[in-house]
KOLKOL-56345 format. One line per field, with one value per residue (C-alpha): residue in one letter; x, y, z; residue number from 1. Coordinates in Angstrom, 3 decimals, always signed. Example, Ala and Ser with C-alpha at 12.3 -4.5 7.8 and 13.67 -1.06 7.14 Angstrom:
doza <- a	s
x <- +12.300	+13.670
y <- -4.500	-1.060
z <- +7.800	+7.140
fiza <- 1	2
//
This chain:
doza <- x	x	x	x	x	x	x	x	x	x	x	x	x	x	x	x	x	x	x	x	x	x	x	x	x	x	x	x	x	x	x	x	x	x	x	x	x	x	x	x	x	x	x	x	x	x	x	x	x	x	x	x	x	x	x	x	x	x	x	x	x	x	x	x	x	x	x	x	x	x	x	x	x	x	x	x	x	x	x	x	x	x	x	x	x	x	x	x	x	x	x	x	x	x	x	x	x	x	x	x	x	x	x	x	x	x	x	x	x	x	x	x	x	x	x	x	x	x	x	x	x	x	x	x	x	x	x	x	x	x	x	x	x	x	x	x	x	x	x	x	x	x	x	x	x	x	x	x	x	x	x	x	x	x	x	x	x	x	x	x	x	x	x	x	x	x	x	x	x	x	x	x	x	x	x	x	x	x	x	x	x	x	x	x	x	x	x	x	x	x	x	x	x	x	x	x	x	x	x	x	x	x	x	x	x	x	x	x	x	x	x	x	x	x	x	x	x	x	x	x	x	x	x	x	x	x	x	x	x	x	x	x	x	x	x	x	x	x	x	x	x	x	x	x	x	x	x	x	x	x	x	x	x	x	x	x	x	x	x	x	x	x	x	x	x	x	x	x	x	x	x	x	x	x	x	x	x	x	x	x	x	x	x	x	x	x	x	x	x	x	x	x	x	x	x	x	x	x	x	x	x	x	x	x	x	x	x	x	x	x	x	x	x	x	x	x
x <- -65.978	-67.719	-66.949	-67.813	-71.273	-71.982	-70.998	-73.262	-75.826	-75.995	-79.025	-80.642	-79.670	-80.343	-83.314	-85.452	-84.962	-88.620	-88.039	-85.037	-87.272	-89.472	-86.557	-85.580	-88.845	-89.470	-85.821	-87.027	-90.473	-89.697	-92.889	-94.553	-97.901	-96.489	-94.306	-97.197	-98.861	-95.929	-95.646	-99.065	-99.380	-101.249	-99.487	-99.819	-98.028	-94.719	-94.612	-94.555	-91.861	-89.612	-90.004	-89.358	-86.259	-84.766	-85.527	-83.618	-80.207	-81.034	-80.892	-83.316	-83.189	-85.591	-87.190	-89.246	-89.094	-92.222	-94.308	-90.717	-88.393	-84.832	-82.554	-80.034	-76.547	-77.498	-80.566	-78.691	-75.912	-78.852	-79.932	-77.135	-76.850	-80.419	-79.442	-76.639	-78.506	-81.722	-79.282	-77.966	-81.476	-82.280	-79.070	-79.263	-82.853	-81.156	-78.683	-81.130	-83.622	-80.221	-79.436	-83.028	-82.946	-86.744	-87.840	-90.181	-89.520	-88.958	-88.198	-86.666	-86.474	-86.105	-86.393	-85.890	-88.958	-88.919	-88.435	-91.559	-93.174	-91.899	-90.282	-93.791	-94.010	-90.534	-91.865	-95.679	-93.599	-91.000	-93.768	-95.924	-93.183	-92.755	-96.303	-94.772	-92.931	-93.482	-92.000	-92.565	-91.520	-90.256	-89.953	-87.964	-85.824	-82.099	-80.881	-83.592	-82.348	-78.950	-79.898	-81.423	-78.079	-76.320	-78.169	-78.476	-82.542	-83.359	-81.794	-82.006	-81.850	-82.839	-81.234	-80.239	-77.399	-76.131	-73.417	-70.042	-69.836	-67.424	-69.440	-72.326	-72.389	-74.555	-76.146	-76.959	-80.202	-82.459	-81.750	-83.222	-83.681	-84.379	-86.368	-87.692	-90.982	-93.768	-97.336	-98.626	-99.248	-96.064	-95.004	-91.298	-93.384	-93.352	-89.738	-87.110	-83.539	-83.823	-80.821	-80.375	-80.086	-84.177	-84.739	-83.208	-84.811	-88.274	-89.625	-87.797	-89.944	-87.076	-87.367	-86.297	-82.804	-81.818	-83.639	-81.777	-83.674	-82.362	-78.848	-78.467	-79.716	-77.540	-74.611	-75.598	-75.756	-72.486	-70.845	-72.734	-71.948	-75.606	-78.140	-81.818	-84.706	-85.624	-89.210	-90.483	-89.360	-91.444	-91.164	-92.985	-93.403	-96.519	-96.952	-94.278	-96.510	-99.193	-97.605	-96.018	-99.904	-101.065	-98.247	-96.465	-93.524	-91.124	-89.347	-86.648	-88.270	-87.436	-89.181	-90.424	-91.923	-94.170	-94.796	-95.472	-97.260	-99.231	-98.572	-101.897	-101.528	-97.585	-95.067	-91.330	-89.077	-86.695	-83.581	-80.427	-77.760	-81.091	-82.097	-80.041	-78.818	-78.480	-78.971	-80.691	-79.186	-79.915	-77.810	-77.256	-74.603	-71.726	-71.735	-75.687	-75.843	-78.755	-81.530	-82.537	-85.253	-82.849	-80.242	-83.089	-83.928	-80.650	-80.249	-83.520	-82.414	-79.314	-81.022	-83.368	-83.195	-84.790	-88.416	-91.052	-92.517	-95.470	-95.468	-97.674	-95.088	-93.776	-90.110	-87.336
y <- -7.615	-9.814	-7.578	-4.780	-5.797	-7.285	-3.874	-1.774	-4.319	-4.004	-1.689	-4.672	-6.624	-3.702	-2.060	+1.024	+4.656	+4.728	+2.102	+4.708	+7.583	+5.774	+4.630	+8.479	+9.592	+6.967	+7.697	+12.025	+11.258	+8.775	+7.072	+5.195	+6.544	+10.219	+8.983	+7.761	+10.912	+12.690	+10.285	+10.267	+6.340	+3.948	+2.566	-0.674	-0.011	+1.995	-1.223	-3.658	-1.374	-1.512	-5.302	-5.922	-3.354	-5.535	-8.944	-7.457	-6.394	-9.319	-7.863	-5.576	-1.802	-0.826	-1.814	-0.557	+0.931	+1.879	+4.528	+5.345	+3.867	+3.164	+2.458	-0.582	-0.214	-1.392	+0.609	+3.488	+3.278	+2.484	+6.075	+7.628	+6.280	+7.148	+10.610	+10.282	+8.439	+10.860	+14.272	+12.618	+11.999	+16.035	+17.038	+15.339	+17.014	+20.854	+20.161	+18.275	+21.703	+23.461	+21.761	+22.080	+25.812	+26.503	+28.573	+25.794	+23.265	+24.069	+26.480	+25.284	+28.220	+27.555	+30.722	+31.481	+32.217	+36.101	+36.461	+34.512	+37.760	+39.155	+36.599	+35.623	+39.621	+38.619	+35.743	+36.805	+39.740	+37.163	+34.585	+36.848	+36.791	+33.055	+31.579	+28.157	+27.455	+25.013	+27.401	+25.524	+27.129	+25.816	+27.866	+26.756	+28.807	+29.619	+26.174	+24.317	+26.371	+25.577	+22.232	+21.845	+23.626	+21.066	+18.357	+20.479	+20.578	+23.570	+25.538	+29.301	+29.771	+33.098	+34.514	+37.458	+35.563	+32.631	+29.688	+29.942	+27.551	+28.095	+26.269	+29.027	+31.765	+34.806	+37.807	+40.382	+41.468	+43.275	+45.589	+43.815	+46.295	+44.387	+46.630	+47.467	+46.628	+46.853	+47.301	+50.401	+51.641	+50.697	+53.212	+53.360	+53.820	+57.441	+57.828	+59.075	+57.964	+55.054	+53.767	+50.176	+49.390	+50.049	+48.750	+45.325	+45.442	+44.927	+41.536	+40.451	+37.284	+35.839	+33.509	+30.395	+28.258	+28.142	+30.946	+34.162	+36.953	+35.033	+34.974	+38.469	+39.659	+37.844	+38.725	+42.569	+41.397	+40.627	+43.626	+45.484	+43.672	+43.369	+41.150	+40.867	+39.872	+37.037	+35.778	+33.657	+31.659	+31.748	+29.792	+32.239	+35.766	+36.265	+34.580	+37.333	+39.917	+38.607	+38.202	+41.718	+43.171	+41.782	+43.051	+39.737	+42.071	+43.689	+42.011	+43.060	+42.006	+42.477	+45.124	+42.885	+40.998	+44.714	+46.120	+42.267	+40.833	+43.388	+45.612	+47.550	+47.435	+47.716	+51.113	+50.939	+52.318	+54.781	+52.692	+53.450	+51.452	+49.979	+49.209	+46.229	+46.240	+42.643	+42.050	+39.630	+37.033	+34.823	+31.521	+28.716	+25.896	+26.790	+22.959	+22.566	+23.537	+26.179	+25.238	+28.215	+29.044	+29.074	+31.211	+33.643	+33.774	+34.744	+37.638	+38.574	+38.932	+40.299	+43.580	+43.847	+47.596	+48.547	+46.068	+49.240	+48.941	+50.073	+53.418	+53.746	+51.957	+53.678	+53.515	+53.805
z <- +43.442	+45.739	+49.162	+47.255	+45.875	+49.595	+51.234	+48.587	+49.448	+52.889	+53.223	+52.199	+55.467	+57.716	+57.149	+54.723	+54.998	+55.924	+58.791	+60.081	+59.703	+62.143	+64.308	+64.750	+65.356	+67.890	+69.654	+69.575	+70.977	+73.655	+72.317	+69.873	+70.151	+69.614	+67.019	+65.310	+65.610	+63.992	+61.344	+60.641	+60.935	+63.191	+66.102	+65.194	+62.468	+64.028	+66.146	+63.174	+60.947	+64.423	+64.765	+61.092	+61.754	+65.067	+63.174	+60.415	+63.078	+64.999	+68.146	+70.285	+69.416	+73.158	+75.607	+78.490	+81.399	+82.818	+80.732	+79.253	+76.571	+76.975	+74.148	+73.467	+72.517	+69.078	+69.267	+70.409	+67.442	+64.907	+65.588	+65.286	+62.082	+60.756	+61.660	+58.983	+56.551	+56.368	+56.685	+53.319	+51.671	+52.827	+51.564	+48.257	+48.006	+48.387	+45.957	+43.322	+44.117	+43.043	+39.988	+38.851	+39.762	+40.994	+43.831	+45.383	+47.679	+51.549	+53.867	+57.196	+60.005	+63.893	+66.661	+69.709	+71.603	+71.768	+68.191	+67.163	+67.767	+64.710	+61.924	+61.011	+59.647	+57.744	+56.478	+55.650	+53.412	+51.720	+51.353	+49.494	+46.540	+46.844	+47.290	+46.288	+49.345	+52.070	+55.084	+57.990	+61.335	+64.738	+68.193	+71.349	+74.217	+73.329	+74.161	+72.435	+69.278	+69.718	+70.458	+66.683	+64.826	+66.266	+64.673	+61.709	+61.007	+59.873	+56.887	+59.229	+63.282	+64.917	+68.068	+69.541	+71.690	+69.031	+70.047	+68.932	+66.615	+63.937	+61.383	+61.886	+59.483	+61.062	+59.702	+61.611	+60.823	+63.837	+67.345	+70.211	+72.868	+76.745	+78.304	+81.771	+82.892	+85.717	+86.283	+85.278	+88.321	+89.712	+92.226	+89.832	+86.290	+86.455	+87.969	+85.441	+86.137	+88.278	+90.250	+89.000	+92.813	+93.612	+90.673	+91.678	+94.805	+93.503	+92.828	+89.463	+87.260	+85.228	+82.067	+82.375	+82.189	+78.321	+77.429	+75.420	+77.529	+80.980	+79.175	+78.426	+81.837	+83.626	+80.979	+81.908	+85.446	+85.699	+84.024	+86.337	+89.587	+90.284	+91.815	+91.156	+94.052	+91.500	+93.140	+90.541	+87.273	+84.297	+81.204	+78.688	+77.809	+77.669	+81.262	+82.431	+81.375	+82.692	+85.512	+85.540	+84.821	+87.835	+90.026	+90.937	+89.838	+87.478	+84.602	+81.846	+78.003	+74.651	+73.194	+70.556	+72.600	+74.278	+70.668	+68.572	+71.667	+73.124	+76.334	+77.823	+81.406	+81.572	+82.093	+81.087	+83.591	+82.935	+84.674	+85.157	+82.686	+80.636	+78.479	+76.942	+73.841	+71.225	+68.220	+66.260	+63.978	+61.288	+61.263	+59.256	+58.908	+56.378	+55.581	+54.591	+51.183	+50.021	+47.990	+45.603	+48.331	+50.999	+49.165	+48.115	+52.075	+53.065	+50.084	+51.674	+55.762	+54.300	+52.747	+56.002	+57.836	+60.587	+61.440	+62.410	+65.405	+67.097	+67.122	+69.701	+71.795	+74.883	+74.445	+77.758
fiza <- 1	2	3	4	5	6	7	8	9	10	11	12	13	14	15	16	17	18	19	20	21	22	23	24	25	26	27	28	29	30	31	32	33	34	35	36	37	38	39	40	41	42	43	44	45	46	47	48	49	50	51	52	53	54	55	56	57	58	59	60	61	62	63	64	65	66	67	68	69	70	71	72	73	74	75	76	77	78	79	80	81	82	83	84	85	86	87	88	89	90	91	92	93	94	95	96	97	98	99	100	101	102	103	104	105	106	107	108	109	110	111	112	113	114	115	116	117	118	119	120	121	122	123	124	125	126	127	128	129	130	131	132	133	134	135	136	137	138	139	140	141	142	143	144	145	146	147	148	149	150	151	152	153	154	155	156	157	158	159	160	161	162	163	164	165	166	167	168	169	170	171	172	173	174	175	176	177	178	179	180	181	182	183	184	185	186	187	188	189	190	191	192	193	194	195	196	197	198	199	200	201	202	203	204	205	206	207	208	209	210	211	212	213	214	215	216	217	218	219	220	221	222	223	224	225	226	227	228	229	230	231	232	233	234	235	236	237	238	239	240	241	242	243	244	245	246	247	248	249	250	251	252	253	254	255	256	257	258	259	260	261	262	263	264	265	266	267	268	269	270	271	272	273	274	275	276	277	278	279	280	281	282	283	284	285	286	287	288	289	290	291	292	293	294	295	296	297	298	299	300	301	302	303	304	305	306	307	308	309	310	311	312	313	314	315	316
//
């Protein structure tokens, strides 16, 4: 009885939720001050809840190096196990919101970068019948997404290329066309039929490394034994079309982006073998169990057709 009352007891000896919270924060910002920020707390005090946190494992969690922090080996497996600990806390919540049986609570979604251009039209429309949630939204490039299922932090993920991942259940819920693009006054942009070949001779701006768009043109790419006169990287869409407006080049974009984002000043070309056809998919982790809101999200994405676009759009 003894060993077991000291093993529920050890919490006690090694530190608060709260002070793991902080821990984890600390760890994902690579700094107190913008950990502080996050948390909403003085920096003084993240420093003091970490000190009271190594006095309590008796050895040092970090130290630094410079403007950066570098993690012990104790600091390092403390982590790891505040991961555990607050996925528990979050995962209690979703099944307590279950049991109770209310639409409330939160809404977790993460996207990849292209489709932030239209999920806030998904969610305005689903919010409007559930004005009690808390949906809060987070946007990264394809592996910054993936990045985030792995560590399982959001109840949905959007992408038009997901990971295989056998724990992910998808829906398939959009077309994502990858379309063509120049200036408008490109010498191609009133061409019809244009060999993929002169297309890929004219300055290409590409998305970055991680990023869905980059993944499924190179995909496409490869099928097609092509290469692309790649003269810049760019780590945005709307820099791309920028870019593309003021004829540093041509690019290849989802149409989502053009008709959500705005596309005065740019032609689609008519080329050969495009455009590129994915699809968009809603994921979630088959492990993280739905709250009511979640499970009312998914019904939702489920019964989706077709998103209109603009139909003003110039389509290839």
């Amino acid at each position: 009885m003894v060993n077991a009352m000291a093993r529920h007891r050890a919490h006690t000896r090694i530190g608060t939720a709260r002070q793991m919270e902080i821990l984890l924060t600390v760890y994902e910002e690579r700094s107190i001050s913008a950990a502080a920020r996050s948390l909403h707390l003085t920096q003084p005090s993240v420093s003091m809840q970490l000190a009271k946190l190594a006095d309590a494992v008796g050895l040092p969690l970090y130290y630094a190096m410079g403007k950066q922090l570098r993690f012990t080996e104790a600091g390092l497996a403390l982590v790891e196990s505040a991961r555990e600990i607050l996925k528990c806390y979050e995962y209690l919540d979703l099944k307590l919101a279950s049991l109770r049986g209310v639409e409330a609570g939160t809404l977790q979604l993460a996207v990849v970068t292209t489709a932030k251009y239209f999920i806030p039209h998904l969610i305005g429309d689903y919010y409007e019948k559930h004005a009690n949630l808390d949906i809060r939204f987070k946007v990264g490039n394809r592996q910054q997404i993936i990045d985030r299922t792995e560590r399982d932090e959001d109840d949905f993920y959007v992408f038009s290329h997901p990971p295989e991942n056998p724990d992910l259940e998808l829906v398939e819920f959009l077309p994502n066309r990858l379309l063509a693009i120049a200036p408008a006054n490109h010498p191609l942009a009133d061409q019809k039929n244009i060999p993929l070949t002169e297309f890929a001779r004219s300055p290409f701006l590409r998305r970055e490394e991680g990023s869905g768009t980059r993944h499924a043109i190179e995909r496409f790419l490869a099928r097609e034994k092509a290469t692309l006169n790649v003269r810049m990287t760019i780590e945005s869409n709307e820099a791309i079309k920028h870019a593309v407006m003021s004829g540093l080049g041509v690019s290849i974009l989802s149409e989502h982006t053009l008709s959500f984002g705005g596309s005065a000043g740019l032609a689609v070309l008519d080329v050969q073998r495009l455009p590129i056809i994915t699809h968009w998919y809603l994921a979630r982790r088959k492990s993280r169990p739905l709250s009511p809101a979640a499970q009312g999200f998914l019904e939702y994405a489920r019964n989706l057709g077709n998103l209109p676009l603009d139909p003003d759009f110039p389509k290839a």
